[in-house]
C-alpha positions as CSV (number, residue, x, y, z in Angstrom):
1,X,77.3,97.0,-11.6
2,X,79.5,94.1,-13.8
3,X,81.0,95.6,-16.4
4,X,81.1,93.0,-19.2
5,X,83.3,92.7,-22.0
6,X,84.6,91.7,-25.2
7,X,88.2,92.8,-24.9
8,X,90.2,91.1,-22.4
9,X,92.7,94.9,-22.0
10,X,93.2,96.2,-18.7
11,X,92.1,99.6,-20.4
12,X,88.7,99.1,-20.0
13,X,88.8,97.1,-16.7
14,X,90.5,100.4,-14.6
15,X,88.2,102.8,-15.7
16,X,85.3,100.8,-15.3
17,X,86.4,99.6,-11.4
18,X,87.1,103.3,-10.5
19,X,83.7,104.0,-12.3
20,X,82.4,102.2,-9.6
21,X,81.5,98.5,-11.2
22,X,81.8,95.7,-8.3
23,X,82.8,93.0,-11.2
24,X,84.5,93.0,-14.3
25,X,84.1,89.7,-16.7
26,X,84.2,88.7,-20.2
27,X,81.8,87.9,-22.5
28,X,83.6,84.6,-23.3
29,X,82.2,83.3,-20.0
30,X,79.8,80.4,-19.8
31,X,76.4,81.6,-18.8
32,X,76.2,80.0,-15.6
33,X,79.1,82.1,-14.3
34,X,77.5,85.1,-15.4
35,X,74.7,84.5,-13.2
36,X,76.8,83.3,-10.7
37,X,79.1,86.7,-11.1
38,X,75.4,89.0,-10.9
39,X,74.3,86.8,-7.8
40,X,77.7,87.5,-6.1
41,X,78.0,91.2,-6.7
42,X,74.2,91.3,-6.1
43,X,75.2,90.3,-1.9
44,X,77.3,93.1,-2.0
45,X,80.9,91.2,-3.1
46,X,82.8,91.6,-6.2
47,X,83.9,89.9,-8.8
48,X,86.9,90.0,-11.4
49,X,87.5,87.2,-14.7
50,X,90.7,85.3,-13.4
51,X,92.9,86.6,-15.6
52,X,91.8,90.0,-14.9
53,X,92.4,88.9,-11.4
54,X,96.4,87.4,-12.2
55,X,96.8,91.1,-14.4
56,X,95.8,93.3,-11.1
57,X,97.4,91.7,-8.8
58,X,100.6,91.5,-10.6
59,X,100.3,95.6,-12.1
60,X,100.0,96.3,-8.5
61,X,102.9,94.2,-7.4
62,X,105.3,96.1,-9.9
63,X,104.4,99.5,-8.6
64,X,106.4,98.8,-5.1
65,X,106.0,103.0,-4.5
66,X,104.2,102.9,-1.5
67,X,106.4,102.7,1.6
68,X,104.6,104.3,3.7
69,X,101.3,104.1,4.2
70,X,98.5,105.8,2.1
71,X,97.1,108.7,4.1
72,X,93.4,107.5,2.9
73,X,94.7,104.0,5.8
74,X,95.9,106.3,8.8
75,X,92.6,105.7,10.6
76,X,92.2,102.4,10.5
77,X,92.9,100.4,13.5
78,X,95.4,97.6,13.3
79,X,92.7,95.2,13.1
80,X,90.6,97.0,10.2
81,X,94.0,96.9,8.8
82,X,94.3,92.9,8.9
83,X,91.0,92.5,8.3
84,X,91.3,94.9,4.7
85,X,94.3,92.9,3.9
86,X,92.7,89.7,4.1
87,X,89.9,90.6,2.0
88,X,92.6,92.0,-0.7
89,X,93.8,88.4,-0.7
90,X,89.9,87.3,-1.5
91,X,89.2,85.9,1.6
92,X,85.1,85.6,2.6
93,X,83.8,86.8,5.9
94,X,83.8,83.2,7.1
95,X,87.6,82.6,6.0
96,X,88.6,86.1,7.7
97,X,86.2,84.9,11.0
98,X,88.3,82.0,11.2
99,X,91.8,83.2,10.4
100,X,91.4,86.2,13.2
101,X,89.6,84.0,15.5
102,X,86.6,86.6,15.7
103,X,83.0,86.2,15.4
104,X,81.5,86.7,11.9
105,X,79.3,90.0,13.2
106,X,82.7,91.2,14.5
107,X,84.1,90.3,10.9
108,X,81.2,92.1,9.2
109,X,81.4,95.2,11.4
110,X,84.8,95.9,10.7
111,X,84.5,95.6,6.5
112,X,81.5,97.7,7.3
113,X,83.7,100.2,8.8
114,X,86.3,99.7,6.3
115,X,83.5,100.8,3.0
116,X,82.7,103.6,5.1
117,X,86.0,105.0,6.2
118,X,87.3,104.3,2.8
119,X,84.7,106.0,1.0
120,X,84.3,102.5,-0.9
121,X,80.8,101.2,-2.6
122,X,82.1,97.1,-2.0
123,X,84.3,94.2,-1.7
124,X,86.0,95.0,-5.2
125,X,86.6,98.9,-4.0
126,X,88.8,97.6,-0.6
127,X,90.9,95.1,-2.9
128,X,91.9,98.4,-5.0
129,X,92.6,100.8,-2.4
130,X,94.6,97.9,-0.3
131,X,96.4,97.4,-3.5
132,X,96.7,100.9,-4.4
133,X,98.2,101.8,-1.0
134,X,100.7,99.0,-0.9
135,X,99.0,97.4,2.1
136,X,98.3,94.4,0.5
137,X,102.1,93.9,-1.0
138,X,103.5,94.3,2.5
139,X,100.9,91.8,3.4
140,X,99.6,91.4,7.7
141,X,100.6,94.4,9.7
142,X,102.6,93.5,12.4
């Protein structure tokens, strides 16, 4: 689902991510990038207006709770671990298969095991619950 809006508040784009929409952009944007936001959340990514994108990241960055980590992240593997973290930092499949030196079925096997051990729908869902859990903000595991 995109959730698109008038109003440029993160009041409406929280509630409508954890409602469960994969993008979140304003009306103000050009139509080609509206179809090019439905055709990206329609492969199964996400997608997030820029400066909704600048307003997460930095909300998230404040927070600095998390110091140990989320109990929703204790079974991942170190690698689903890098591999979540990458893809918090927007990286595609082929970006994350080069970076890890992997092959891209290996790449798309572990965000498949990411959604499903993270209860998350897509791409947009990981970026929140690596943010959430202060995984992204300590950036790679060691």
């Amino acid at each position: 689902m995109l959730a698109l809006t008038m109003v440029d508040m993160d009041d409406y784009v929280y509630p409508a991510l954890q409602a469960g929409a994969s993008g979140f952009m304003l009306k103000e944007a050009s139509p080609s990038d509206l179809v090019d936001g439905i055709r990206v959340i329609a492969t199964g990514e996400g997608v997030l207006a820029p400066t909704v994108t600048r307003r997460l990241i930095a909300d998230f960055s404040r927070r600095g709770e998390t110091t140990r980590p989320a109990p929703r992240l204790v079974g991942l593997t170190k690698r689903e671990q890098e591999v979540l973290v990458l893809v918090a930092n927007g990286l595609s499949n082929a970006e994350i298969s080069e970076r890890l030196v992997i092959s891209m079925p290996t790449v798309k096997t572990h965000v498949g095991k990411l959604l499903a051990k993270l209860h998350a729908r897509d791409r947009a869902q990981l970026v929140m619950i690596a943010y959430e859990s202060g995984l992204a903000e300590r950036g790679m595991p060691t």
